[in-house]
Biopython code that builds the backbone (N, CA, C, O; Angstrom):
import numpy as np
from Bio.PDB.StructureBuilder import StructureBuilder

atoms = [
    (1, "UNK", "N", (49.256, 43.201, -80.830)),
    (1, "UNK", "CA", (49.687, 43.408, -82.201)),
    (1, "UNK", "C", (50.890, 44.357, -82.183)),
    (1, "UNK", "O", (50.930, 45.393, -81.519)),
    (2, "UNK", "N", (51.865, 43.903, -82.977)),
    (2, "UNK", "CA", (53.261, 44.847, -82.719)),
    (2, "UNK", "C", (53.356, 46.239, -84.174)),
    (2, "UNK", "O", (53.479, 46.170, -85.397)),
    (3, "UNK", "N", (53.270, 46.953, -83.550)),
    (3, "UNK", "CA", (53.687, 48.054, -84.719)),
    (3, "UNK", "C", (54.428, 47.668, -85.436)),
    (3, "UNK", "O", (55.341, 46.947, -85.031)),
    (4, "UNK", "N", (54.246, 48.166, -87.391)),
    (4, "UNK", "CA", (54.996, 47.900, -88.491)),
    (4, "UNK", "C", (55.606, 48.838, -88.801)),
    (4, "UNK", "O", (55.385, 49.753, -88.008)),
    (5, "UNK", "N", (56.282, 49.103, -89.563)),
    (5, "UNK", "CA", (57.082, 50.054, -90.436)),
    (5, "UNK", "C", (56.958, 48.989, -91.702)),
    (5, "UNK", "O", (56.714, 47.783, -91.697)),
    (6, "UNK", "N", (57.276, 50.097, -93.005)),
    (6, "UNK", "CA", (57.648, 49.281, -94.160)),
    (6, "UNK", "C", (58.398, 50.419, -94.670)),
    (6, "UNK", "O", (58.113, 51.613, -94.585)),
    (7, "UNK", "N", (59.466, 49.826, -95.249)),
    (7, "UNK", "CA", (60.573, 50.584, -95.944)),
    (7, "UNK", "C", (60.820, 49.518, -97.191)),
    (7, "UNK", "O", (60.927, 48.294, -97.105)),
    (8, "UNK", "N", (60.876, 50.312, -98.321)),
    (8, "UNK", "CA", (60.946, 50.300, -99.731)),
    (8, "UNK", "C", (61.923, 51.356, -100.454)),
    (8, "UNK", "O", (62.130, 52.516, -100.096)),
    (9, "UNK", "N", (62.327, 50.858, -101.262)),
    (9, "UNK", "CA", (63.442, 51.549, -102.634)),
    (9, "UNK", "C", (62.655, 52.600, -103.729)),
    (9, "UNK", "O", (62.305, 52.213, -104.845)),
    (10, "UNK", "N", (62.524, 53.420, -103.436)),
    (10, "UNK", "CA", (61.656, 54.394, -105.106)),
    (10, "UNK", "C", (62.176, 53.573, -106.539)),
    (10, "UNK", "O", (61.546, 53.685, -107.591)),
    (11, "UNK", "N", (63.271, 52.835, -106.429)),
    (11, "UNK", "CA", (63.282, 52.321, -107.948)),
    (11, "UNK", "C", (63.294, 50.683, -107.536)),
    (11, "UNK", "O", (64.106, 49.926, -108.068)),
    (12, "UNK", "N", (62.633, 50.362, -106.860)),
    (12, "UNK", "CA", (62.178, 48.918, -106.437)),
    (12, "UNK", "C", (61.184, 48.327, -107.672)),
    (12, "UNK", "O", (60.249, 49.033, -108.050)),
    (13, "UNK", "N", (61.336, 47.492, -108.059)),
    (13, "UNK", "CA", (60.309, 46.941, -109.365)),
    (13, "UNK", "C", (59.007, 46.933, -109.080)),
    (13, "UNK", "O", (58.148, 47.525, -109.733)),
    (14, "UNK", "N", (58.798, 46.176, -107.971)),
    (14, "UNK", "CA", (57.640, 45.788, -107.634)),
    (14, "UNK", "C", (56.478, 47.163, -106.884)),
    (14, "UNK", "O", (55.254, 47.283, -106.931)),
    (15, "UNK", "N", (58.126, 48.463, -105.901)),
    (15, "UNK", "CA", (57.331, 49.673, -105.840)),
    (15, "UNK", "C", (56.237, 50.302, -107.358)),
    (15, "UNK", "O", (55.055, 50.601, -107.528)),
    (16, "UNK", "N", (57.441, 50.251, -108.157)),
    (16, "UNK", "CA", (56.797, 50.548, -109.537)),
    (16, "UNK", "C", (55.823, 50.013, -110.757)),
    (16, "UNK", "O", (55.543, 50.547, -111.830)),
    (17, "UNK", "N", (55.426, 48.787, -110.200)),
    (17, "UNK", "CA", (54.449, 48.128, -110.600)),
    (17, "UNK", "C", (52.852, 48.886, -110.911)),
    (17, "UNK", "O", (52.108, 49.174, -109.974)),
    (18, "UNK", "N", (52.548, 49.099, -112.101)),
    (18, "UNK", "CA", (51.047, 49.864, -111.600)),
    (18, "UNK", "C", (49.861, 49.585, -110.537)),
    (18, "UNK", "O", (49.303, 48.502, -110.364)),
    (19, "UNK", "N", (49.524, 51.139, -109.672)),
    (19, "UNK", "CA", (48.781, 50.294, -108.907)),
    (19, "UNK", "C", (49.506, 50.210, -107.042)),
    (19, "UNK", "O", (48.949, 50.117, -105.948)),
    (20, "UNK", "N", (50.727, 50.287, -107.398)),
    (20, "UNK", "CA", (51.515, 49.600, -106.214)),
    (20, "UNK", "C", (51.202, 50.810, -105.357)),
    (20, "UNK", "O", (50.091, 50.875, -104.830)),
    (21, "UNK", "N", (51.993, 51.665, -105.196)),
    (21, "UNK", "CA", (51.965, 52.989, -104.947)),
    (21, "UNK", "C", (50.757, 53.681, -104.463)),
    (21, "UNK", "O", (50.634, 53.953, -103.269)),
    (22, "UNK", "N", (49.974, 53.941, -105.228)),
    (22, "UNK", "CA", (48.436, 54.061, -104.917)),
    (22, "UNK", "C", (47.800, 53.427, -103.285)),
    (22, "UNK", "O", (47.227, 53.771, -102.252)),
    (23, "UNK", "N", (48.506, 52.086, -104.117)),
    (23, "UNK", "CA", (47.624, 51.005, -102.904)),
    (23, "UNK", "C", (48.839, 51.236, -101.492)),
    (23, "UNK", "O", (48.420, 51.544, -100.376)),
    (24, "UNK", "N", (49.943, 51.085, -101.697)),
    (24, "UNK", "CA", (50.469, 51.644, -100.266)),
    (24, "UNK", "C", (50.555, 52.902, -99.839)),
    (24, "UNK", "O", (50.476, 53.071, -98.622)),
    (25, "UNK", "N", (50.686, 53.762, -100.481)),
    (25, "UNK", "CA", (49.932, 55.323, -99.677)),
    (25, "UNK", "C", (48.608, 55.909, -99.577)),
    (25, "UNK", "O", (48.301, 56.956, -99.008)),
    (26, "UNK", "N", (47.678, 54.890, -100.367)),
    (26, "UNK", "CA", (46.575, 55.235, -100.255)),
    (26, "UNK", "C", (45.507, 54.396, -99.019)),
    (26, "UNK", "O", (44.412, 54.931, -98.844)),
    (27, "UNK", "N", (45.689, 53.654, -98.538)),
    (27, "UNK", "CA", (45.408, 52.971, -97.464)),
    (27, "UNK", "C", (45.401, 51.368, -97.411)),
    (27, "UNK", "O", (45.318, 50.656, -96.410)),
    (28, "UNK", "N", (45.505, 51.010, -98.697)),
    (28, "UNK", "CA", (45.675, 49.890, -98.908)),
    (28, "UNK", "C", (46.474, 48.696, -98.212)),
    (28, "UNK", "O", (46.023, 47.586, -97.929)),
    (29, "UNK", "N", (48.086, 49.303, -97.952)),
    (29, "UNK", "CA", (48.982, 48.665, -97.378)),
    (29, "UNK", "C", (48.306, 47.956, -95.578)),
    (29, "UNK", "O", (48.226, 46.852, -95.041)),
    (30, "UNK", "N", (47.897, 49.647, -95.162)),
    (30, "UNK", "CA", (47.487, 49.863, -94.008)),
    (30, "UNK", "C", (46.446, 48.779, -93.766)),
    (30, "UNK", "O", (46.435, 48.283, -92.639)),
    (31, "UNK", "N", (45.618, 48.367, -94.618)),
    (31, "UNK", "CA", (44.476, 47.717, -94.469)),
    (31, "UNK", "C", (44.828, 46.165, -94.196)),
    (31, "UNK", "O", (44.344, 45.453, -93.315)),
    (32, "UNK", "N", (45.800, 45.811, -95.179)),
    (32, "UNK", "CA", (46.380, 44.347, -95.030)),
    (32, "UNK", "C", (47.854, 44.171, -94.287)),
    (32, "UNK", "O", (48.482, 43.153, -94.578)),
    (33, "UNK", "N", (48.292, 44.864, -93.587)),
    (33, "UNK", "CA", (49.331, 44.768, -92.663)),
    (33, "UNK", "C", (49.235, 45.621, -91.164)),
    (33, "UNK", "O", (49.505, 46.804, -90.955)),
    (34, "UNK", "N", (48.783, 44.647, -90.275)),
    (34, "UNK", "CA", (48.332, 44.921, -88.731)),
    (34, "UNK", "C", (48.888, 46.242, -88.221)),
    (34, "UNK", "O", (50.117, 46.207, -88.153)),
    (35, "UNK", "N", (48.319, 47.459, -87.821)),
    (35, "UNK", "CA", (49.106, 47.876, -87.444)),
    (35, "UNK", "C", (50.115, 48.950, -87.592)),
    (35, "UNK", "O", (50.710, 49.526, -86.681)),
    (36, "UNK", "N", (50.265, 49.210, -89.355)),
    (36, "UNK", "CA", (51.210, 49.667, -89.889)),
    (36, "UNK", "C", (51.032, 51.202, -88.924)),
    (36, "UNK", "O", (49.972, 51.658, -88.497)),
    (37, "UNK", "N", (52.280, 51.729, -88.776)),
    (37, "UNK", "CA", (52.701, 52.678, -88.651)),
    (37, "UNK", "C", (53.500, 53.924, -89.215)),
    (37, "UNK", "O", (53.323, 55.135, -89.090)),
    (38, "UNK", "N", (54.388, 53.215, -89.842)),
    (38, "UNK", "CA", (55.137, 53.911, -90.650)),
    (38, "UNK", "C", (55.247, 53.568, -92.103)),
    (38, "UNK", "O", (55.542, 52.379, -92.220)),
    (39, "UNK", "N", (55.118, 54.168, -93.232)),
    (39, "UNK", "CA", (56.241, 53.842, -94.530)),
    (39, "UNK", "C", (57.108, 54.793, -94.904)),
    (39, "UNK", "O", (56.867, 56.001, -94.912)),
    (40, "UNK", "N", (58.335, 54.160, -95.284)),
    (40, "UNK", "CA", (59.538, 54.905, -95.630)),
    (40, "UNK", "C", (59.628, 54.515, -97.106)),
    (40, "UNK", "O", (59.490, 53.357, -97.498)),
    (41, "UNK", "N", (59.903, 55.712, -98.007)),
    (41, "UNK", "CA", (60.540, 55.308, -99.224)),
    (41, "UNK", "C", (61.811, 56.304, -99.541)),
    (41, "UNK", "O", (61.798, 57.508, -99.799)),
    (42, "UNK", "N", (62.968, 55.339, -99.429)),
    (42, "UNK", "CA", (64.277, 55.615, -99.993)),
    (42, "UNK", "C", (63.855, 55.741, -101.070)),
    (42, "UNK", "O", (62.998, 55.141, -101.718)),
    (43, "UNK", "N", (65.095, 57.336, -101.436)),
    (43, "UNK", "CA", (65.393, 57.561, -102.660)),
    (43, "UNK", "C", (66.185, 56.645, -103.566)),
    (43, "UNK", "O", (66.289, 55.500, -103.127)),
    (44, "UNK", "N", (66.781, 56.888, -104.756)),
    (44, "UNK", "CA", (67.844, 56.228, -105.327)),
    (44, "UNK", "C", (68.077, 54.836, -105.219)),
    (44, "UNK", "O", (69.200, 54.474, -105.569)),
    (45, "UNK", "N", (66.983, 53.628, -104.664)),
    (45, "UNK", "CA", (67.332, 52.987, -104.061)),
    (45, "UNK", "C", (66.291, 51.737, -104.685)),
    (45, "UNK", "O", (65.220, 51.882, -105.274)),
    (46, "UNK", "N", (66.969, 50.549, -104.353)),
    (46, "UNK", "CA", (66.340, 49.859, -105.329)),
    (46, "UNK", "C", (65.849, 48.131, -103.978)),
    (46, "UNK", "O", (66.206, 47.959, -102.813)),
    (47, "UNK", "N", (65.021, 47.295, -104.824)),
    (47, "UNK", "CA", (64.912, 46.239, -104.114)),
    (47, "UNK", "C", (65.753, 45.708, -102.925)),
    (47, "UNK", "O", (65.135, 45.234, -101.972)),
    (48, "UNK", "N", (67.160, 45.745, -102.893)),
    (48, "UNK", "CA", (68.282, 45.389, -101.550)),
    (48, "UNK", "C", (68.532, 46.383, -101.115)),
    (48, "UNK", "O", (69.687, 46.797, -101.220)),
    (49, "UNK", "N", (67.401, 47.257, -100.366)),
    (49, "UNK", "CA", (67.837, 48.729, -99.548)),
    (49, "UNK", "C", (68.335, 48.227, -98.471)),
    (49, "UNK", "O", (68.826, 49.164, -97.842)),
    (50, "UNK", "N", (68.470, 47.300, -97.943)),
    (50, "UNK", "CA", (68.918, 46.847, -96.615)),
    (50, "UNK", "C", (71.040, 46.812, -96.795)),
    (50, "UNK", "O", (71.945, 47.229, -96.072)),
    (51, "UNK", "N", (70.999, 46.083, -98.143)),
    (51, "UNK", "CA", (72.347, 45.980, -98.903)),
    (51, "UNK", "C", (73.065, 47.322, -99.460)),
    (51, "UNK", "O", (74.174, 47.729, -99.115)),
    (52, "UNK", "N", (72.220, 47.899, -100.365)),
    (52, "UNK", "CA", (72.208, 49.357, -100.785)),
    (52, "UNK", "C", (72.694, 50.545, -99.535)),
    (52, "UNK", "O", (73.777, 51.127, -99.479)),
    (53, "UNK", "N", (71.789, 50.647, -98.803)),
    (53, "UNK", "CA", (72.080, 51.693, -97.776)),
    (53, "UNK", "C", (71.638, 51.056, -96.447)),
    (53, "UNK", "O", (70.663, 51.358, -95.759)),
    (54, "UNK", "N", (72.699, 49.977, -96.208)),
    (54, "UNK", "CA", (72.324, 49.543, -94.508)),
    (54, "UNK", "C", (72.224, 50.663, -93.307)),
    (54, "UNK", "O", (71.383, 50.585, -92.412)),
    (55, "UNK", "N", (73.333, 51.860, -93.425)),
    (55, "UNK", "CA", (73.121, 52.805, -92.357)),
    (55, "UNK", "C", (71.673, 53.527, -92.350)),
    (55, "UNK", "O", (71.219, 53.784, -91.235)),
    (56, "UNK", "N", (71.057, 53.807, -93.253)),
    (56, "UNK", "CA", (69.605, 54.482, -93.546)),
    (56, "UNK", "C", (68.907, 53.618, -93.100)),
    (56, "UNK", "O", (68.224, 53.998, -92.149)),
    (57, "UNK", "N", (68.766, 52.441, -93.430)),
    (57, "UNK", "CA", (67.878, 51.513, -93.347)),
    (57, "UNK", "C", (68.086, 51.364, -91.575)),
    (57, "UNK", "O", (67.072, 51.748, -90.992)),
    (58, "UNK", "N", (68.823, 51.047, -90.954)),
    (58, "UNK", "CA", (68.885, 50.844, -89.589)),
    (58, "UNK", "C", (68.878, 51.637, -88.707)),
    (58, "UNK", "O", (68.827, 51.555, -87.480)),
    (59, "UNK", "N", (68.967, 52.903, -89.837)),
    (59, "UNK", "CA", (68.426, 54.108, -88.654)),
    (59, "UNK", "C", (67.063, 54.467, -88.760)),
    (59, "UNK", "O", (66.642, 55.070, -87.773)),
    (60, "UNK", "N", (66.217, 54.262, -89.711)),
    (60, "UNK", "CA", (64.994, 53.867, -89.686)),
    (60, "UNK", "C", (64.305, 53.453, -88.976)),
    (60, "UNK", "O", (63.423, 54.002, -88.316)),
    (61, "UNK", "N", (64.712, 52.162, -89.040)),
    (61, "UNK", "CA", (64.512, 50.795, -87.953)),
    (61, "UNK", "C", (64.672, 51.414, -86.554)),
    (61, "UNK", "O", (63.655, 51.676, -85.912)),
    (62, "UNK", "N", (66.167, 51.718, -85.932)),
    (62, "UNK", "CA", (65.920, 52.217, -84.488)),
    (62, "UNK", "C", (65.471, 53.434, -84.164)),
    (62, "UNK", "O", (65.111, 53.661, -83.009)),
    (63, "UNK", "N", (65.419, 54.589, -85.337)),
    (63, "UNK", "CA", (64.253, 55.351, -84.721)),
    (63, "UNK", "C", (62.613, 55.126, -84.527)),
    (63, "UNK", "O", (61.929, 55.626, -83.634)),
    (64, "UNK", "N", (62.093, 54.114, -85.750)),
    (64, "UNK", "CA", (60.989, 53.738, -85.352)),
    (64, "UNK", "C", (60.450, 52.980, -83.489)),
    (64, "UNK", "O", (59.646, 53.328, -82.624)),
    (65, "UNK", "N", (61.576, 51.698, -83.668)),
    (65, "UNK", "CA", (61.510, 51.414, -82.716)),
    (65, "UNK", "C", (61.953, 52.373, -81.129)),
    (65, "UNK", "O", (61.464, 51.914, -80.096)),
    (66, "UNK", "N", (62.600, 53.294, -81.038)),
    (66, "UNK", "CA", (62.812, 54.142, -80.049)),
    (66, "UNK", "C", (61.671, 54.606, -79.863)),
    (66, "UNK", "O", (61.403, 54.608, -78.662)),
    (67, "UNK", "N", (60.528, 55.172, -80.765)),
    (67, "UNK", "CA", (59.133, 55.947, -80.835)),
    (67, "UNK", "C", (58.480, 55.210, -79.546)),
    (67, "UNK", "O", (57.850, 55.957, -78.797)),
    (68, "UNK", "N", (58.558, 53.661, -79.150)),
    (68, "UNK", "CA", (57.824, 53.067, -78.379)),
    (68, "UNK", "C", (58.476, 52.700, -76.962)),
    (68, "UNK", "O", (58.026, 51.920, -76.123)),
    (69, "UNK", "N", (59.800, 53.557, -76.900)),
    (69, "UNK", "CA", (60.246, 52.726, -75.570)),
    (69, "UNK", "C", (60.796, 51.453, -75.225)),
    (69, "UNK", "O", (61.521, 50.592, -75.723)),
    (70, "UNK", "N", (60.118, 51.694, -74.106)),
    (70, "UNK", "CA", (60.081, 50.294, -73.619)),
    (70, "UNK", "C", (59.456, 48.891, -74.590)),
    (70, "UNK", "O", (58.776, 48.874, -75.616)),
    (71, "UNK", "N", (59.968, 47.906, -73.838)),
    (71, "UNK", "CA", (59.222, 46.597, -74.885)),
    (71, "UNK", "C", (57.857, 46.843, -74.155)),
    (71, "UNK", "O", (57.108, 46.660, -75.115)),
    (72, "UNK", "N", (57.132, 47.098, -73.235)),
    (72, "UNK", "CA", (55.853, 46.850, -72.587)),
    (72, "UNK", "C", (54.855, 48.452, -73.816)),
    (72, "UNK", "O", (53.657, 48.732, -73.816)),
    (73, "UNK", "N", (55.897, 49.049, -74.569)),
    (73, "UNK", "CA", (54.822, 49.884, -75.196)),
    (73, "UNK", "C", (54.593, 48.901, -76.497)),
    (73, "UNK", "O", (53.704, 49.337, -77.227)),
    (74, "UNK", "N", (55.153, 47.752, -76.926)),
    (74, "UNK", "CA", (54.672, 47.290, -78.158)),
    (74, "UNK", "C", (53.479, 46.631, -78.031)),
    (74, "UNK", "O", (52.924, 46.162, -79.025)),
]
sb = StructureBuilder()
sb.init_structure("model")
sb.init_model(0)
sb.init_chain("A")
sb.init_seg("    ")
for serial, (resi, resn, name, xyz) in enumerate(atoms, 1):
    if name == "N":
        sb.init_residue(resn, " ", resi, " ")
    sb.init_atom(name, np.array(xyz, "f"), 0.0, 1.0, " ", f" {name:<3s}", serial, name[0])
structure = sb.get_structure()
């Protein structure tokens, strides 16, 4: 099973949905996605955080993935 990250926008619609929030910091996320390791929530930042702030977002991404090394630690 490969470690997750999830990264989300604080003004994402669906972050702000009632309920949402709760259920991904409260264990919820964790429960239905293998694995999870990390969640990130950008500030200021909305549904296209990838579009919005690609440098954040990909430094995210390769620091998560650096955490494991090698490919034989996934």
């Amino acid at each position: 099973m490969v470690p997750s990250i999830f990264i989300v926008g604080d003004k994402d619609i669906v972050y702000n949905i009632p309920g949402a929030k709760q259920f991904i910091h409260g264990g919820g996320m964790a429960g239905v996605v293998p694995n999870l390791k990390d969640i990130v929530v950008l500030e200021n930042t909305g549904h296209f955080l990838h579009e919005e702030k690609p440098t954040i977002v990909n430094d995210h991404i390769l620091g998560f993935l650096n955490k494991f090394g090698s490919k034989s630690s996934l």
